[in-house]
DRENDO-1510 file (C-alpha; in Angstrom, 1 decimal, always signed):
<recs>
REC; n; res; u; v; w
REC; 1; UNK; -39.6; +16.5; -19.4 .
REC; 2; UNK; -36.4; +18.7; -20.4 .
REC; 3; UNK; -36.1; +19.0; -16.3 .
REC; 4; UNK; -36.0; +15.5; -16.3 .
REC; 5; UNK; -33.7; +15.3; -18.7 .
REC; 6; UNK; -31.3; +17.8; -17.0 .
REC; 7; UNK; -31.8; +15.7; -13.5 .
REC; 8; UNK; -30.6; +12.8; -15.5 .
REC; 9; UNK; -27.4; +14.0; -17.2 .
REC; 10; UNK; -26.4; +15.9; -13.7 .
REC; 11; UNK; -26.8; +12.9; -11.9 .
REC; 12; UNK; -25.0; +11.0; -14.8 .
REC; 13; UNK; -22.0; +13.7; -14.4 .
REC; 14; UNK; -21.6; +13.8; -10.8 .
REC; 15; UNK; -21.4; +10.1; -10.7 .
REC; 16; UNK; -18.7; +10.6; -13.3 .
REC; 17; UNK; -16.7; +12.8; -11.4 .
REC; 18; UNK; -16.9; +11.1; -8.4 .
REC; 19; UNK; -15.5; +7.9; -10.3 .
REC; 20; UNK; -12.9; +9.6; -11.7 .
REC; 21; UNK; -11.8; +11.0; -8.1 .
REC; 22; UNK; -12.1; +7.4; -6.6 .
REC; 23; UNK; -9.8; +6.3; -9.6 .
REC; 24; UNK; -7.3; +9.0; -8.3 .
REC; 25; UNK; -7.1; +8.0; -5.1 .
REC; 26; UNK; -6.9; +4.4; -5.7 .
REC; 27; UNK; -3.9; +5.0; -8.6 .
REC; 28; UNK; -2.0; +7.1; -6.1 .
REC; 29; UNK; -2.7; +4.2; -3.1 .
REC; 30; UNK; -1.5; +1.6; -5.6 .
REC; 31; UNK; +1.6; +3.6; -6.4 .
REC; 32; UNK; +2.2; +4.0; -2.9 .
REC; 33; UNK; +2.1; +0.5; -1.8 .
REC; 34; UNK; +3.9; -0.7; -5.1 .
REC; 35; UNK; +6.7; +2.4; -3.9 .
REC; 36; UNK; +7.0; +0.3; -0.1 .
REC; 37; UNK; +7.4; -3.0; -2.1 .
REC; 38; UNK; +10.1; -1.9; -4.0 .
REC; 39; UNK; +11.8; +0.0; -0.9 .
REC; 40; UNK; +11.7; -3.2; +1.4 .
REC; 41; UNK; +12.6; -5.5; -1.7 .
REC; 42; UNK; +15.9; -3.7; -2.1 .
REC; 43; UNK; +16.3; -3.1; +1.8 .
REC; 44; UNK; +16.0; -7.1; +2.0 .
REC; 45; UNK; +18.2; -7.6; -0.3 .
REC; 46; UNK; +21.1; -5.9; +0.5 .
REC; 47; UNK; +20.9; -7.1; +3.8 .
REC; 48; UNK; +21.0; -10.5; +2.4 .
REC; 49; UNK; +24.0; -10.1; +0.6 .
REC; 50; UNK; +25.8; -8.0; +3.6 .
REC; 51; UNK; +24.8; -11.1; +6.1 .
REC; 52; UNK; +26.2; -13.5; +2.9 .
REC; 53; UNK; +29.7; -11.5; +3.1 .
REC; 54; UNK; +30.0; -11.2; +6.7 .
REC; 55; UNK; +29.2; -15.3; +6.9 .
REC; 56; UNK; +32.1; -15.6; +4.0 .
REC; 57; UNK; +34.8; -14.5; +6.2 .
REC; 58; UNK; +34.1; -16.1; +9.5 .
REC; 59; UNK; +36.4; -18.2; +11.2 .
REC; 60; UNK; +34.2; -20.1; +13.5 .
REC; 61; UNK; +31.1; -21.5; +13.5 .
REC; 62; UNK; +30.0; -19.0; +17.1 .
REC; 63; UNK; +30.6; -16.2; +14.8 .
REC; 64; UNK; +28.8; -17.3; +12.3 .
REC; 65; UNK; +25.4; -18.4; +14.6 .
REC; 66; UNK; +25.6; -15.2; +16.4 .
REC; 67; UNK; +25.8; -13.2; +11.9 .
REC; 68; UNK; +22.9; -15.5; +11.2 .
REC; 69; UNK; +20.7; -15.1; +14.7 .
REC; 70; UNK; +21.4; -11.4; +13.9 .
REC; 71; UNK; +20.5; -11.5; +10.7 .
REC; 72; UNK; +17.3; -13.1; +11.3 .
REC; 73; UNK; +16.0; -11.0; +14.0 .
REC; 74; UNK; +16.9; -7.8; +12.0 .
REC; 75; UNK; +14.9; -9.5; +9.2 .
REC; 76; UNK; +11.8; -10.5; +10.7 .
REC; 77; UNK; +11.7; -7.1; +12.9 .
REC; 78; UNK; +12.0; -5.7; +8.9 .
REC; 79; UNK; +9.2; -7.6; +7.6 .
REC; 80; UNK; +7.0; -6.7; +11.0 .
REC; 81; UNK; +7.4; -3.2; +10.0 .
REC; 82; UNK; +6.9; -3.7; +6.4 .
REC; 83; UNK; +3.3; -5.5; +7.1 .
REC; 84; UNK; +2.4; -3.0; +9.8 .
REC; 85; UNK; +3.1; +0.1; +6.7 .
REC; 86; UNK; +1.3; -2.1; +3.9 .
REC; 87; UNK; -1.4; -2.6; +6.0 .
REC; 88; UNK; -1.9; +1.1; +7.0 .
REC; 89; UNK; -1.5; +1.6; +3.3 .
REC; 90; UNK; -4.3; +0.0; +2.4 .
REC; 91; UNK; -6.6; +1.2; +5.2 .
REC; 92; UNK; -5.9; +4.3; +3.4 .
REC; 93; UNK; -6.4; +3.3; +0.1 .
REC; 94; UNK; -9.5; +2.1; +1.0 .
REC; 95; UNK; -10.9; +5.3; +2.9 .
REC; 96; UNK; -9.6; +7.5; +0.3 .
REC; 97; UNK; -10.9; +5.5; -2.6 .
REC; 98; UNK; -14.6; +6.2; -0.9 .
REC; 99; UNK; -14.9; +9.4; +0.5 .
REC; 100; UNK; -15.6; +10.3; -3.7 .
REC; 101; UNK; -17.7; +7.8; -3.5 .
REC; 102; UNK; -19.7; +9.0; +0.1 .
REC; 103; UNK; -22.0; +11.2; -1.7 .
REC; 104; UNK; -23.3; +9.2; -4.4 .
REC; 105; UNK; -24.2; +6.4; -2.4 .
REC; 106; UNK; -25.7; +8.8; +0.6 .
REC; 107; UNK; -28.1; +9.5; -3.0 .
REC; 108; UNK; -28.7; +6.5; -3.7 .
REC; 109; UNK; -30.0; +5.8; +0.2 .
REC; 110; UNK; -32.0; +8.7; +0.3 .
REC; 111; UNK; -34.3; +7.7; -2.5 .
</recs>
């Protein structure tokens, strides 16, 4: 019975721990992807407001197609690369929120 018992609250504590290390991994994921956001927010931005001030002073309207035609490729080739980094971000997320998690469930399985 006390074996039992023992069984019981190591089971209960290793599930615990791995928990706590899946919480981990996820918070430092989240902050991660959050820390990108922020990075391409502010990139996009100021490259918004450069294109704006170029456009200002232009003097004809080819100058001003060829700002804007730049400005768009540069932006979309931006947000490509953006996506492509989010995305490996949360691949990772993902794997290191269940390798904690691997052993528990392998448990689980086995009985």
């Amino acid at each position: 019975m006390i074996q039992a018992f023992e069984d019981i609250q190591k089971y209960g504590k290793d599930n615990l721990d791995a928990a706590v290390k899946a919480f981990g991994a996820q918070q430092k994921g989240v902050q991660a992807i959050a820390t990108e956001f922020a990075d391409y927010s502010k990139k996009a931005i100021e490259a918004g407001s450069s294109t704006f001030e170029k456009l200002v002073g232009v003097k004809t309207l080819d100058k001003a197609i060829e700002i804007q035609t730049d400005y768009a490729k540069t932006a979309y080739e931006g947000f490509v690369a953006h996506a492509t980094k989010v995305g490996e971000l949360v691949t990772e997320l993902a794997k290191e929120s269940y390798k904690p998690l691997e052993g528990v469930i392998a448990k689980v399985q086995g009985k």
